[in-house]
SEDOMAR-501104 format. One line per field, with one value per residue: residue number from 1; x, y, z of N, C-alpha, C in turn; residue in one letter. Coordinates in steps of 0.2 Angstrom, whole numbers. Layout:
i	c(NUM|...)
n_c1	c(X|...)
n_c2	c(Y|...)
n_c3	c(Z|...)
ca_c1	c(X|...)
ca_c2	c(Y|...)
ca_c3	c(Z|...)
c_c1	c(X|...)
c_c2	c(Y|...)
c_c3	c(Z|...)
aa	c(A|...)
end
This chain:
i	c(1|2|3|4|5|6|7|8|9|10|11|12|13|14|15|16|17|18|19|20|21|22|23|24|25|26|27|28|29|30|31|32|33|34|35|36|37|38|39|40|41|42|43|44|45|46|47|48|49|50|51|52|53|54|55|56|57|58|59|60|61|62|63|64|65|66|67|68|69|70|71|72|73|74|75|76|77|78|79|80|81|82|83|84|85|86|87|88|89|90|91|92|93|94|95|96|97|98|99|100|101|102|103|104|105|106|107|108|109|110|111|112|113|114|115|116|117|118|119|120|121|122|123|124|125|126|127|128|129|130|131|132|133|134|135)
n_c1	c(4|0|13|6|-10|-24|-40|-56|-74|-89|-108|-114|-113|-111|-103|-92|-85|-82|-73|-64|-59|-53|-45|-37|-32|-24|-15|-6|7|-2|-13|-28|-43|-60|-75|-92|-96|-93|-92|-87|-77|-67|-66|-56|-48|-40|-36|-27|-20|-13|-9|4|1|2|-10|-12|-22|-40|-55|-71|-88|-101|-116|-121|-128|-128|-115|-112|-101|-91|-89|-85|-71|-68|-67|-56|-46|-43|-36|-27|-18|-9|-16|-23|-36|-53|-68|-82|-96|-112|-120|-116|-115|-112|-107|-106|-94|-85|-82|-76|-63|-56|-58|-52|-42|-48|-43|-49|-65|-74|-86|-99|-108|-90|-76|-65|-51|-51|-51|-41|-31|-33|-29|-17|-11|-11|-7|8|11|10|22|29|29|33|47)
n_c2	c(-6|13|25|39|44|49|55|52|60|57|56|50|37|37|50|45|34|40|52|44|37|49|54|41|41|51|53|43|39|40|32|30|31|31|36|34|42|55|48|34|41|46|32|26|37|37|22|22|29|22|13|18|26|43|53|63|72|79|76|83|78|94|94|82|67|67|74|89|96|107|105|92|94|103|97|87|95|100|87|84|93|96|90|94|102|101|105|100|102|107|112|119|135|150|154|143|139|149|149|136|138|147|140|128|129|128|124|124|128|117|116|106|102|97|102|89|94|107|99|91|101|108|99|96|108|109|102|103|116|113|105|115|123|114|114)
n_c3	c(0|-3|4|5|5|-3|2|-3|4|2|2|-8|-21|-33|-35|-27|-35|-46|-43|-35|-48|-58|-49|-45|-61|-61|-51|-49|-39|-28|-15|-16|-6|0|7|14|22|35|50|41|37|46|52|42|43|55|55|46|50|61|54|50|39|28|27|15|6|7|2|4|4|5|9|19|28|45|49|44|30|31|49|50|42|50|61|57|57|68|72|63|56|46|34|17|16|5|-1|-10|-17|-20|-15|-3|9|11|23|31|22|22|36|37|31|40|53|48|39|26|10|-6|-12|-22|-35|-38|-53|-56|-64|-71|-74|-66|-53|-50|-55|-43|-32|-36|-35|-22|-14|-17|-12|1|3|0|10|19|19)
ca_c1	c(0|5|11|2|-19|-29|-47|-64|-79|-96|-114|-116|-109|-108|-98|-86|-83|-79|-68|-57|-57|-50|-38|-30|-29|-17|-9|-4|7|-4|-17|-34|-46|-67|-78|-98|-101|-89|-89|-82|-68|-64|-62|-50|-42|-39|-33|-22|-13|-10|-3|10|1|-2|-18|-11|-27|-47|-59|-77|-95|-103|-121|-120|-131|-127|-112|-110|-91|-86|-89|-79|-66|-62|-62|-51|-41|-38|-30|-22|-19|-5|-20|-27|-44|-56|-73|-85|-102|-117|-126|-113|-119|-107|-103|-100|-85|-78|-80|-71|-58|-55|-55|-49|-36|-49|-38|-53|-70|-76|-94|-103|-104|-83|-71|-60|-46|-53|-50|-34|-27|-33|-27|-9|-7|-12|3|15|9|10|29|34|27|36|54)
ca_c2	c(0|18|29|41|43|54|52|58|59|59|49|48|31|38|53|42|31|47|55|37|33|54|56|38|42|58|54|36|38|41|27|35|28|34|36|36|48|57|43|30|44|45|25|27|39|32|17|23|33|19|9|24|31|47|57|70|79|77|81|81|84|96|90|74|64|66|82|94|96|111|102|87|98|106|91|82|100|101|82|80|101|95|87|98|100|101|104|98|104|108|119|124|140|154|156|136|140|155|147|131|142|150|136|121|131|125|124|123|125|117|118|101|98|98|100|85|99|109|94|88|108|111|95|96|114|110|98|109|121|109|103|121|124|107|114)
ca_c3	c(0|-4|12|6|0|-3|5|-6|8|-1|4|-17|-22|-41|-35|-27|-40|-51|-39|-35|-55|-59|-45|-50|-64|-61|-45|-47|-34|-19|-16|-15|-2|-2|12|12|27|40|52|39|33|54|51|38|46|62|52|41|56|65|50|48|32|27|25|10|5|11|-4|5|1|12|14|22|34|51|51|38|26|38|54|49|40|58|69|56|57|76|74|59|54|39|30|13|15|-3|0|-16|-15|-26|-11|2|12|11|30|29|18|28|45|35|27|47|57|46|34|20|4|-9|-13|-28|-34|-40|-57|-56|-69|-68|-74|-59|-47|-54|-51|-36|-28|-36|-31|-13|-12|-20|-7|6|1|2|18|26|20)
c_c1	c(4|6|10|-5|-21|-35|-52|-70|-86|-102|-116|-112|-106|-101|-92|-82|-79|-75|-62|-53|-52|-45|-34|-28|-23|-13|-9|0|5|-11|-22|-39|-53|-71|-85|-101|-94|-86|-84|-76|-66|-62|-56|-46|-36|-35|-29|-16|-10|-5|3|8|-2|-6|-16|-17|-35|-51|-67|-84|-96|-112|-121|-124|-127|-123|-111|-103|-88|-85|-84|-71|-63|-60|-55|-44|-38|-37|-25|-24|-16|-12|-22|-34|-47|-64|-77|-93|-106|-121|-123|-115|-112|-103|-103|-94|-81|-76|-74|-65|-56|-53|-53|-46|-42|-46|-41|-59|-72|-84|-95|-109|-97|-82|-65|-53|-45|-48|-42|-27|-26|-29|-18|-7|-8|-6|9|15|12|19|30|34|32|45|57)
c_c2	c(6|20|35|42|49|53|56|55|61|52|45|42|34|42|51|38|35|50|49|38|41|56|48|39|47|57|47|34|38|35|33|29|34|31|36|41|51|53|38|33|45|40|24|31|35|26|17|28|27|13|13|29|38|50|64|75|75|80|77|84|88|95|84|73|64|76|82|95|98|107|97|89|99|102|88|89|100|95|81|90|99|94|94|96|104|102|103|100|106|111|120|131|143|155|148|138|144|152|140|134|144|145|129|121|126|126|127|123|123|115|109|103|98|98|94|90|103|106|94|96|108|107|96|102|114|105|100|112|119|106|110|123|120|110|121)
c_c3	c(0|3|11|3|1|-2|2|1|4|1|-4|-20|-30|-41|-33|-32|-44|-49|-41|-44|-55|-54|-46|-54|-66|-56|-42|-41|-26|-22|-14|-12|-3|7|12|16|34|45|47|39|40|56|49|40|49|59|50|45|58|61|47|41|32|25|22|10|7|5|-1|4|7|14|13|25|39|54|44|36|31|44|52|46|46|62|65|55|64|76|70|54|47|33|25|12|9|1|-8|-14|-23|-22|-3|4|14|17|32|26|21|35|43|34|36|51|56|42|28|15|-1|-9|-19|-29|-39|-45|-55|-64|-68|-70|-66|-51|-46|-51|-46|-31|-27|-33|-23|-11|-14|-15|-1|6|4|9|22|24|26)
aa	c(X|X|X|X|X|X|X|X|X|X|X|X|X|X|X|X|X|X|X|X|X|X|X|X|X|X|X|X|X|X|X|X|X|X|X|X|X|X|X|X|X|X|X|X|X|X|X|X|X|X|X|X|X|X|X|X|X|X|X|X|X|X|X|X|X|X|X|X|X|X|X|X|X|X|X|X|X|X|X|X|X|X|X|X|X|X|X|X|X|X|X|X|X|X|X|X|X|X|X|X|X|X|X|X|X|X|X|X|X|X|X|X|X|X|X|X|X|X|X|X|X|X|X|X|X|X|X|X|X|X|X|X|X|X|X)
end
């Protein structure tokens, strides 16, 4: 397994499928892992810390069942801050994006439809980004 993934959080089984298949296809070297709801992507976390991998970028919906993108955005920010957080949405609510943008350094918003171009950008430059920062 790679050591390190990329993790898509969506409840839409289509949109994960579309995500997985568009980030392998560009960034073969990170494994990309999917979640169906906040709790599973806190499984896969959790998992994947304690098997020493790391959790490079977060690209998640923001209405979900249960907790909404920002919410899960921040908890997974006050444990694992390094992480690039992506939000993908199709009816995000403006002061959801700024409060995620403030308290969970969000990276990205992208609006649903995506450009796989779009995705593929945003991703690579948040780890270029993320590289600079670690030197």
């Amino acid at each position: 397994m790679s050591e390190k993934v990329i993790l898509c959080v969506d409840d839409e089984e289509i949109v994960l499928s579309s995500l997985r298949e568009q980030i392998c296809d560009h960034f073969g070297d990170y494994a990309c892992e999917v979640a169906e709801s906040a709790d599973e992507a806190w499984e896969v976390i959790e998992e994947l810390s304690e098997d020493g991998v790391e959790v490079l970028v977060i690209v998640s919906d923001w209405l979900m069942p249960g907790i909404k993108g920002d919410e899960f955005l921040i908890s997974v920010h006050q444990k694992f801050p390094k992480i690039i957080k992506v939000i993908l949405t199709g009816q995000a609510e403006d002061d959801a994006i700024k409060r995620a943008k403030q308290e969970a350094n969000l990276y990205s918003c992208l609006r649903k439809p995506w450009h796989v171009e779009e995705l593929i950008t945003t991703i690579r430059s948040g780890l270029a980004d993320n590289k600079l920062e670690s030197l």
